[in-house]
C-alpha positions in Angstrom: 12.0 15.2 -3.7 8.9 14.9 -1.8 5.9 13.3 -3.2 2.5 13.0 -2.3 1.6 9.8 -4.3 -2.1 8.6 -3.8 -3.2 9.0 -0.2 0.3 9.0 0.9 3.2 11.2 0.9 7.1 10.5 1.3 10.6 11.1 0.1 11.7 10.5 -2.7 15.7 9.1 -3.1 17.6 8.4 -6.4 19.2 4.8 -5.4 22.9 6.4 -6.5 22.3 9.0 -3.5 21.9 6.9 -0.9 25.0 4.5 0.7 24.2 0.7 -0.7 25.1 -0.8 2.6 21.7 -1.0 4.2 22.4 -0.4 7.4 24.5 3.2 6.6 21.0 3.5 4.3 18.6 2.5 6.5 20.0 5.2 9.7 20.1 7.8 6.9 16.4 7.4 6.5 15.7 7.0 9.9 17.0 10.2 10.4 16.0 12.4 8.0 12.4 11.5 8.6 13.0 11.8 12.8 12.7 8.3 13.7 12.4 7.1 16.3 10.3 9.7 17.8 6.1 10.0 17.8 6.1 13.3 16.4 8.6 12.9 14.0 9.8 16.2 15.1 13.2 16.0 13.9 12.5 15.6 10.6 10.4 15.2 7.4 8.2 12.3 8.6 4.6 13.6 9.4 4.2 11.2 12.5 1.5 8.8 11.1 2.4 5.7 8.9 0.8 7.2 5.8 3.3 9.7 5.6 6.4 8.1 6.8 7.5 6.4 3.6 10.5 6.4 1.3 11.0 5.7 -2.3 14.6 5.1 -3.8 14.4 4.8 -7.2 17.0 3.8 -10.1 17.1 2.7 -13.5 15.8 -0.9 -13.6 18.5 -3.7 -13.8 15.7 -6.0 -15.1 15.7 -5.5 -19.3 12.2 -5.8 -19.6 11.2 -3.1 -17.5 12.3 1.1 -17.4 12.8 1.6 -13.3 13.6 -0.4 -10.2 11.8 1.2 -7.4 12.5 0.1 -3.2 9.8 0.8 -0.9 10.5 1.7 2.9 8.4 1.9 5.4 9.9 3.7 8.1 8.8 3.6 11.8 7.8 6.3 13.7 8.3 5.4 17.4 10.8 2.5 16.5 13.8 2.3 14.7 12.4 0.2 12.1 12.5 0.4 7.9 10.8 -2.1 6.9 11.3 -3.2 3.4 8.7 -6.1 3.1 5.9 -4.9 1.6 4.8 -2.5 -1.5 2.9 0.0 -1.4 1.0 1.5 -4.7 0.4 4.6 -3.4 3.7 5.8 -3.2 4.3 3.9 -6.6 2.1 6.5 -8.0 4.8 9.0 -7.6 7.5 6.6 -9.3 7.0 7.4 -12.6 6.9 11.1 -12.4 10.2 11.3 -9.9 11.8 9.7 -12.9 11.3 11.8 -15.4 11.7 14.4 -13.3 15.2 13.1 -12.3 16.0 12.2 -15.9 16.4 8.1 -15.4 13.6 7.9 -18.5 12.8 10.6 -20.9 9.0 11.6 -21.4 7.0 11.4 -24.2 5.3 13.5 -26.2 1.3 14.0 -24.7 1.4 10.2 -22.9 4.2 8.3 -21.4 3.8 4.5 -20.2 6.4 3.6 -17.4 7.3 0.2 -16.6 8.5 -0.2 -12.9 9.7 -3.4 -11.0 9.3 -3.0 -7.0 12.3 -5.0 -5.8 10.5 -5.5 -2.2 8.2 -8.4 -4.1 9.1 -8.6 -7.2 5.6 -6.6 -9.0 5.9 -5.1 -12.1 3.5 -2.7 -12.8 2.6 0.0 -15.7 2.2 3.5 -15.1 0.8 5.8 -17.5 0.7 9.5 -17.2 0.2 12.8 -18.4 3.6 14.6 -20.3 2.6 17.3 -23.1 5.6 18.2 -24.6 7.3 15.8 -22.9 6.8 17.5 -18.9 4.9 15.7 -16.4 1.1 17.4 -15.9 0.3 17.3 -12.0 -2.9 19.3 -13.2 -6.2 18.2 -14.1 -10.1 16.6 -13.3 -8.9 13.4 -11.7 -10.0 12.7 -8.3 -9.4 10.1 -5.5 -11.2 10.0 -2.0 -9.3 10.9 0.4 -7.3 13.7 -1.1 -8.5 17.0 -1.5 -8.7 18.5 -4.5 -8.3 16.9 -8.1 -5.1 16.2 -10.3 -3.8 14.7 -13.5 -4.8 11.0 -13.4 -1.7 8.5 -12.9 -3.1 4.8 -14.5 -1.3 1.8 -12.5 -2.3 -1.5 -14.4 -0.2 -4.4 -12.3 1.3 -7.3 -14.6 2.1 -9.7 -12.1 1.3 -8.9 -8.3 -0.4 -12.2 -7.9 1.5 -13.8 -4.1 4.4 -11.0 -4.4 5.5 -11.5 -0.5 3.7 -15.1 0.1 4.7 -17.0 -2.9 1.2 -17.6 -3.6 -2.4 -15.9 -3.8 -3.5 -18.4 -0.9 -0.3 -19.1 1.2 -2.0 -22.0 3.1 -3.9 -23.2 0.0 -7.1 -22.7 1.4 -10.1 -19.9 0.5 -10.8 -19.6 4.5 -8.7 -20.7 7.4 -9.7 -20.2 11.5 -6.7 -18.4 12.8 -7.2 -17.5 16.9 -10.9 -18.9 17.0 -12.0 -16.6 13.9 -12.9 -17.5 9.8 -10.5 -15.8 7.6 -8.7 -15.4 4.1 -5.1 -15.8 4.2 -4.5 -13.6 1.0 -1.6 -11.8 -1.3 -2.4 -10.3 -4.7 0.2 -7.4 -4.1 -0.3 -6.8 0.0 -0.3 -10.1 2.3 -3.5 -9.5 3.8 -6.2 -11.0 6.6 -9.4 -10.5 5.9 -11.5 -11.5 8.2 -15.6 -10.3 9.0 -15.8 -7.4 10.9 -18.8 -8.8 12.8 -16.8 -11.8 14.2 -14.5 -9.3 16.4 -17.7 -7.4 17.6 -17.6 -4.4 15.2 -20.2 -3.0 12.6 -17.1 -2.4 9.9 -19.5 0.8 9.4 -17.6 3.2 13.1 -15.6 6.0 12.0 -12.0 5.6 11.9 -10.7 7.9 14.9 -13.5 5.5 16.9 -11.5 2.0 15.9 -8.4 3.7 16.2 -8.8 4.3 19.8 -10.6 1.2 20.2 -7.5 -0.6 22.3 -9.3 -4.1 23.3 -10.1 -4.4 19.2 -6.4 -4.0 18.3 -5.6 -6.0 20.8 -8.2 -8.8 19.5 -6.4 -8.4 15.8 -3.5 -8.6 16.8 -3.8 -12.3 18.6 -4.8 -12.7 14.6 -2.3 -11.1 13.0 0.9 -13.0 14.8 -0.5 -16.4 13.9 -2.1 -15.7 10.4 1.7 -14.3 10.1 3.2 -17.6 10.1 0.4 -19.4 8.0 1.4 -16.9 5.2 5.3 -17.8 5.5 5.7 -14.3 6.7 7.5 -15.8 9.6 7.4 -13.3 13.0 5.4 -10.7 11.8 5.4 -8.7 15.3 8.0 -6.3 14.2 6.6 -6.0 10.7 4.0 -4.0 9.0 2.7 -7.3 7.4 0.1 -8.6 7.0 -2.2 -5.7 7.1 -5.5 -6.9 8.7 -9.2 -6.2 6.8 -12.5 -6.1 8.9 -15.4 -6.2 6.0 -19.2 -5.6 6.1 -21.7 -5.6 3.8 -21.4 -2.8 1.5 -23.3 0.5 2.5 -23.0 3.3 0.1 -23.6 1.7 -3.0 -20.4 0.2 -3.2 -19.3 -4.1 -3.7 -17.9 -4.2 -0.1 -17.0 -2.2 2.8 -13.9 -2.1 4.7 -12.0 -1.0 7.8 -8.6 -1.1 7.5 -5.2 -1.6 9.8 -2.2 -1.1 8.8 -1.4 -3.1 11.1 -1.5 -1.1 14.7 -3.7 1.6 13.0 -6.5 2.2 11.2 -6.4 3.7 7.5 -8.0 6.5 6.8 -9.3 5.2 3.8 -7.3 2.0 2.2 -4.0 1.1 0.6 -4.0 0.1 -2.9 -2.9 -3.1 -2.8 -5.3 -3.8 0.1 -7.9 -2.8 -2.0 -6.7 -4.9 -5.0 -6.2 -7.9 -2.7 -9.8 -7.5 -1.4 -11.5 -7.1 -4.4 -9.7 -10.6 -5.3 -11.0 -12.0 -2.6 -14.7 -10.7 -2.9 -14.4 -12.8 -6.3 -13.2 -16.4 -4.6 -15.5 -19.0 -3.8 -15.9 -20.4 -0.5 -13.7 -16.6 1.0 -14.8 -15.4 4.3 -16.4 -12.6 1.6 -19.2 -14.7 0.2 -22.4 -13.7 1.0 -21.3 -10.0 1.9 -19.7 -8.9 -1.1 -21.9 -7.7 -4.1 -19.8 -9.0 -6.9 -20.7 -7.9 -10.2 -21.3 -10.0 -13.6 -18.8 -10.5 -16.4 -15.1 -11.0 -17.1 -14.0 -7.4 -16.4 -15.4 -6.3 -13.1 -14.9 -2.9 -12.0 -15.4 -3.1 -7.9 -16.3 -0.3 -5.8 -14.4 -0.7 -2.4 -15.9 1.2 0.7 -13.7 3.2 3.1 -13.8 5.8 5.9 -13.2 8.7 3.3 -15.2 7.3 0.6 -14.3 4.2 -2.2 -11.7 3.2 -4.0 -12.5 1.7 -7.8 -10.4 -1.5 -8.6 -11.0 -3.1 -12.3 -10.3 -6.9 -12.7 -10.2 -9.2 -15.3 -11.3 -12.5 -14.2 -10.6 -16.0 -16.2 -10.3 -19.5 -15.2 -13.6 -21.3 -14.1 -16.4 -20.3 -11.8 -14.9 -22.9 -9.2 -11.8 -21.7 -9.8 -11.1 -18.0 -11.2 -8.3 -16.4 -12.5 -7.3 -12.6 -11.4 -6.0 -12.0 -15.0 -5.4 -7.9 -14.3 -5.7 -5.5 -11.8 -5.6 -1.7 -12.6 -6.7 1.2 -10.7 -6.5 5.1 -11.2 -4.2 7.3 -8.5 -2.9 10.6 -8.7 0.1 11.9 -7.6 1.7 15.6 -7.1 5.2 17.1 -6.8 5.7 19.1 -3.5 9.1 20.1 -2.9 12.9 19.3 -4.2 15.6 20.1 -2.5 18.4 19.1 -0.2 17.4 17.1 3.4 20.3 17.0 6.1 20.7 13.5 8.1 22.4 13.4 11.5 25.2 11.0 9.7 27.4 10.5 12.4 25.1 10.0 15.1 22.3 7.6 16.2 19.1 8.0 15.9 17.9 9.3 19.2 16.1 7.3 22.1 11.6 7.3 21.7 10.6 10.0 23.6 7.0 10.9 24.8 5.4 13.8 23.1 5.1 16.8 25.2 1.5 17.7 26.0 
């Protein structure tokens, strides 16, 4: 089935359909979305990262919790699945591909859906919409970034603190210097960098097709990214999509902080979800490359407004602990998701996946 879950969209695989050795799995994938090629012509992928991702989903082996769900990012111009990160747009989608494939049975008006991600670990709850026990895709919720509105899909995450790193701060500290610049070394569900936008020459306010073709900027995060890589036990990051890297400015449109994101070669179009949730963590450490920019509001529950190209993105948090030292208790956020197509998709089983090729003009 094919998805569009948040401000993403991808394929969506029952585990039992796909081969379980990974490489058979992984040139399977490769093929039916037309990888390696930068038009994805061959097949679903729609040539950007955003919408070149898979789920493969599968009732979960963990008792506590209803579905196990695999995340794969899948290159475009490389051969590459990567299977490192999560990603809670895509997640989105989880809960109603399950129902809709019969691994869980809905309930009557609501249905809460407890799904592990095996790529770190993160259990999160979904809750959505199932009168007489069918999944609603209709309705007033509405997310920048996606056109239209639909039924609202609540992710509240249990657990996302350090899911790829080990820990919320890998090296320990608030704020490292990694290639001559100040930044957090951060994982509250993504392994991000988040550095000022400022201290690489930028506003953090240009549009996104501007940064995107900015090629001595990527260049400039990228001598980042390799070393902040190691510091977060990432290892050689060059051939991952890990960590993703975060310019921030003062917020601009009534919002707690703005952002420019990349992902990691380009830049979102607005801002992944567990980017977001990892930033808004951040705006709320003392001593993070954030002080002083972020407008961080009072109280336990905080509900931060995240700035991006296409609008905001609304994370709630629960903070505890001290002042010195807070807590990220809970992170929940609202997403929608709808269904787009079911059906069969044909891989190129017995062959490779064909040589990158330039795009014809």
């Amino acid at each position: 089935m094919m998805f569009r879950g948040g401000t993403s969209k991808g394929a969506y695989f029952l585990a039992s359909d796909l081969p379980s050795d990974v490489a058979e799995r992984d040139r399977i994938l490769l093929s039916v979305m037309g990888s390696p090629d930068p038009r994805q012509v061959d097949g679903l992928g729609g040539a950007h990262p955003l919408t070149s991702k898979v789920a493969v989903v599968s009732k979960s082996k963990d008792k506590d919790c209803d579905i196990d769900f695999l995340f794969c990012q899948v290159g475009i111009d490389k051969p590459m699945v990567d299977t490192t990160p999560n990603c809670g747009n895509i997640l989105a989608g989880v809960a109603p591909f399950a129902i809709e494939r019969g691994l869980i049975e809905a309930r009557k008006d609501v249905t809460a859906v407890k799904v592990r991600t095996i790529n770190t670990g993160t259990v999160a709850e979904l809750v959505i919409e199932t009168p007489g026990g069918v999944v609603n895709y209709e309705g007033e919720a509405k997310i920048d970034g996606v056109p239209g509105t639909a039924a609202p899909v609540v992710i509240n995450f249990l657990d996302a603190e350090g899911s790829v790193c080990g820990s919320l701060l890998p090296t320990g500290n608030v704020k490292d210097k990694v290639a001559g610049v100040d930044v957090t070394l951060i994982d509250n569900g993504m392994p991000v960098v988040v550095l000022r936008a400022s201290d690489v020459g930028k506003t953090g306010y240009e549009p996104r097709d501007q940064l995107d073709r900015d090629v001595e900027l990527k260049k400039r995060i990228e001598e980042i990214r390799i070393p902040a890589g190691k510091f977060m036990n990432l290892g050689d990051v060059t051939n991952k999509v890990v960590p993703k890297m975060i310019l921030i400015a003062p917020p601009k449109t009534g919002g707690h902080i703005a952002t420019r994101s990349f992902i990691p070669h380009e830049c979102h179009a607005s801002i992944g979800v567990f980017a977001a949730v990892t930033v808004a963590t951040a705006c709320v450490l003392p001593g993070s490359v954030v002080q002083g920019i972020a407008k961080v509001p009072e109280g336990r529950d905080k509900s931060m407004s995240v700035e991006h190209p296409a609008g905001e993105f609304t994370v709630n948090i629960t903070v505890g602990g001290t002042k010195e030292k807070p807590i990220v208790e809970r992170a929940g956020l609202l997403r929608t998701a709808r269904k787009l197509f079911e059906g069969k998709t044909f891989a190129r089983v017995g062959a490779r996946a064909p040589a990158p090729r330039q795009a014809a003009e």
